[in-house]
C-alpha positions in Angstrom: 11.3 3.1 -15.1 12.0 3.5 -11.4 9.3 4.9 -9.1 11.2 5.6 -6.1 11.2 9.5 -5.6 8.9 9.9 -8.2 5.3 12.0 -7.3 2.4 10.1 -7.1 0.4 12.0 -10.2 -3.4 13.8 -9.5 -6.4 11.6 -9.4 -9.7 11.1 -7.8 -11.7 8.1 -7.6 -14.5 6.4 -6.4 -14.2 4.5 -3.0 -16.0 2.6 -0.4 -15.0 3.4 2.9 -16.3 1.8 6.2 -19.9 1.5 5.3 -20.2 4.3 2.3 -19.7 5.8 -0.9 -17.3 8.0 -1.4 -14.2 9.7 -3.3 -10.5 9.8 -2.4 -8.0 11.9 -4.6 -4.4 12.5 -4.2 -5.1 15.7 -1.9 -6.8 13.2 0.5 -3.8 11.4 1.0 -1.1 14.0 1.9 -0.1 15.1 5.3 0.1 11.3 6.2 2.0 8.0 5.1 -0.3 6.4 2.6 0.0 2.4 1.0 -1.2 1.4 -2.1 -2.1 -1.8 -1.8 -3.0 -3.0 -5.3 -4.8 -6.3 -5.7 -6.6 -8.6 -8.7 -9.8 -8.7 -8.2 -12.9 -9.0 -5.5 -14.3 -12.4 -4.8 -11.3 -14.1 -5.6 -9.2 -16.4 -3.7 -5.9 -14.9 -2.4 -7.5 -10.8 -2.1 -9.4 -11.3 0.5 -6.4 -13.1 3.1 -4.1 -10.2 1.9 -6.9 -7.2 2.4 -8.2 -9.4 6.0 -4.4 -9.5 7.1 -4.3 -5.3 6.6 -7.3 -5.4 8.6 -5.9 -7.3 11.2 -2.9 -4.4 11.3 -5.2 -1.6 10.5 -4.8 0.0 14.2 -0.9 -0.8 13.8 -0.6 1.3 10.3 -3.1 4.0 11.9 -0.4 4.4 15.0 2.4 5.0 12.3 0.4 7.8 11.0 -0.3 5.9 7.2 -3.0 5.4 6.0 -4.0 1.9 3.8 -5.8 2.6 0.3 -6.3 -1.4 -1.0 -6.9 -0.4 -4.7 -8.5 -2.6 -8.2 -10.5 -2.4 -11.5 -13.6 -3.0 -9.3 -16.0 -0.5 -8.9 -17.1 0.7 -5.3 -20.5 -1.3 -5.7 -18.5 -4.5 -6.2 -16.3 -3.6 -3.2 -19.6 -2.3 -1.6 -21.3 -6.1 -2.2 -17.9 -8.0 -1.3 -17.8 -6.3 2.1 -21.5 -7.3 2.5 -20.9 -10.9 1.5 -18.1 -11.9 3.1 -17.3 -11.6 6.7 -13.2 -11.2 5.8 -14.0 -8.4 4.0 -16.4 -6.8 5.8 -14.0 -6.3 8.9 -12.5 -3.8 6.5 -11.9 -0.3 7.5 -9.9 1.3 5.2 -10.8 2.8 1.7 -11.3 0.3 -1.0 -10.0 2.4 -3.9 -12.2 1.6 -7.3 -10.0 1.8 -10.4 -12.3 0.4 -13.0 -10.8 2.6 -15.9 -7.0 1.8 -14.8 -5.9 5.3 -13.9 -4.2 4.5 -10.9 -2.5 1.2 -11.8 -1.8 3.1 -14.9 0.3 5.4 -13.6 1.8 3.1 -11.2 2.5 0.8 -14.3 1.0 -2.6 -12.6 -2.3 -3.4 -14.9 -1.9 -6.7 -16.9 -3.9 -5.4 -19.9 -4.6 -8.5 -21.0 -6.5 -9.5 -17.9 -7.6 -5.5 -16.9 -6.7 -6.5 -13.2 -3.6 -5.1 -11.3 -0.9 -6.9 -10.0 0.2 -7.4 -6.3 1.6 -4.0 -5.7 2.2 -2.6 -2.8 3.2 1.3 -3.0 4.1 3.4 0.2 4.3 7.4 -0.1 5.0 9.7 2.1 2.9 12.6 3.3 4.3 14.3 0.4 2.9 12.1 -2.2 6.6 11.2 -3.2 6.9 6.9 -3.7 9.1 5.9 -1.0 8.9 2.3 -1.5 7.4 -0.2 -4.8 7.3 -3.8 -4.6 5.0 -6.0 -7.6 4.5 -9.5 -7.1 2.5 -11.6 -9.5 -0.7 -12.2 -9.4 -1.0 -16.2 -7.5 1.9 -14.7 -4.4 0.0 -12.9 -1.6 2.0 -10.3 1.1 1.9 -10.2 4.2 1.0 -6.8 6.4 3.5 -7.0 9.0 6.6 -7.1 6.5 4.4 -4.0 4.8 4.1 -2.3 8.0 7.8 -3.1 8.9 9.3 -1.3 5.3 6.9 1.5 6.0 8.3 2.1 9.7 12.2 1.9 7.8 10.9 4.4 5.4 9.8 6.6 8.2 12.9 5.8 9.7 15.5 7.1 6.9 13.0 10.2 6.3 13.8 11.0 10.1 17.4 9.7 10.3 18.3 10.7 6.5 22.3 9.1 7.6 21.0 6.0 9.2 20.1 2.9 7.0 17.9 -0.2 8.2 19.4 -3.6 7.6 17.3 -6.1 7.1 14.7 -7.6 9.4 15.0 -4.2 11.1 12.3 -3.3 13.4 11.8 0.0 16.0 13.7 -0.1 18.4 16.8 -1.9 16.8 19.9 -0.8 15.7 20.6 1.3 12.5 23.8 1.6 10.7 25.5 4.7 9.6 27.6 4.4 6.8 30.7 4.7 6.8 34.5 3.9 5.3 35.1 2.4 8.9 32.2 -0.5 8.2 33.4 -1.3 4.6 33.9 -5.6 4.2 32.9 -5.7 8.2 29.1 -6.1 8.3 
């Protein structure tokens, strides 16, 4: 099943978000770009470079309007005690999504029920709530934020520009194609 163009369905979870306890449910996460950035599991070994790398390009996502939801099967007290214990973690700023019972990776089909933890997936959405962009990787290959941040500033792109395309390794700033029967077997 394909996910692009598909709505991202109702929830409301548990989260802990710069310091506190709180919820965060789909209405929370309209008006602005949102990524899902699904991961195994806290105190683990590759989590905590990917979640301390969307730190690092926390400011850079917040100036693109998007907003980053890291998201597993932990609850909010294990995110709560991994932000306390580990100085990586604790420079975190976004919500730490807790999906213990699997409704959001669920829905976004990237739980390995044998294990109960979610896959590397990284989901971005637009202020909408319609899946704009879905990439899994398995569980030992880490991502890194600026290629995350880079597909979410094309996806902004094409949702302004709707008859422009970004090639790869696009970036602001660079040139955009516009199809067309002129370009055919030249690119």
């Amino acid at each position: 099943m394909t996910f692009i163009n598909q709505e991202v369905a109702d929830f409301t979870v548990n989260a802990y978000h710069d310091g506190k306890l709180t919820t965060v449910s789909k209405a929370d996460t309209l008006g602005k770009w949102a990524v899902f950035f699904f991961y195994p599991a806290d105190f683990s070994f590759v989590c905590p470079t990917e979640l301390g790398d969307m730190a690092d390009h926390y400011a850079d996502f917040q100036k693109a309007n998007a907003e980053i939801y890291s998201v597993s099967e932990d609850t909010e007290f294990v995110h709560e005690a991994w932000s306390q214990a580990t100085p990586t973690i604790g420079k975190v700023k976004y919500p730490m999504l807790a999906d213990p019972a699997g409704k959001l990776a669920r829905f976004f089909d990237v739980l390995d029920e044998e294990t109960g933890q979610a896959y590397r997936a990284t989901i971005i959405v637009d202020p909408q709530g319609v899946i704009q962009s879905y990439q899994v990787n398995n569980m030992g290959i880490g991502r890194n934020a600026e290629e995350v941040l880079r597909t979410l500033e094309a996806a902004q792109f094409v949702a302004e520009h709707g008859d422009h395309v970004c090639p790869a390794n696009w970036h602001p700033g660079d040139d955009t194609i516009i199809p067309s029967l002129d370009l055919i077997g030249k690119i």
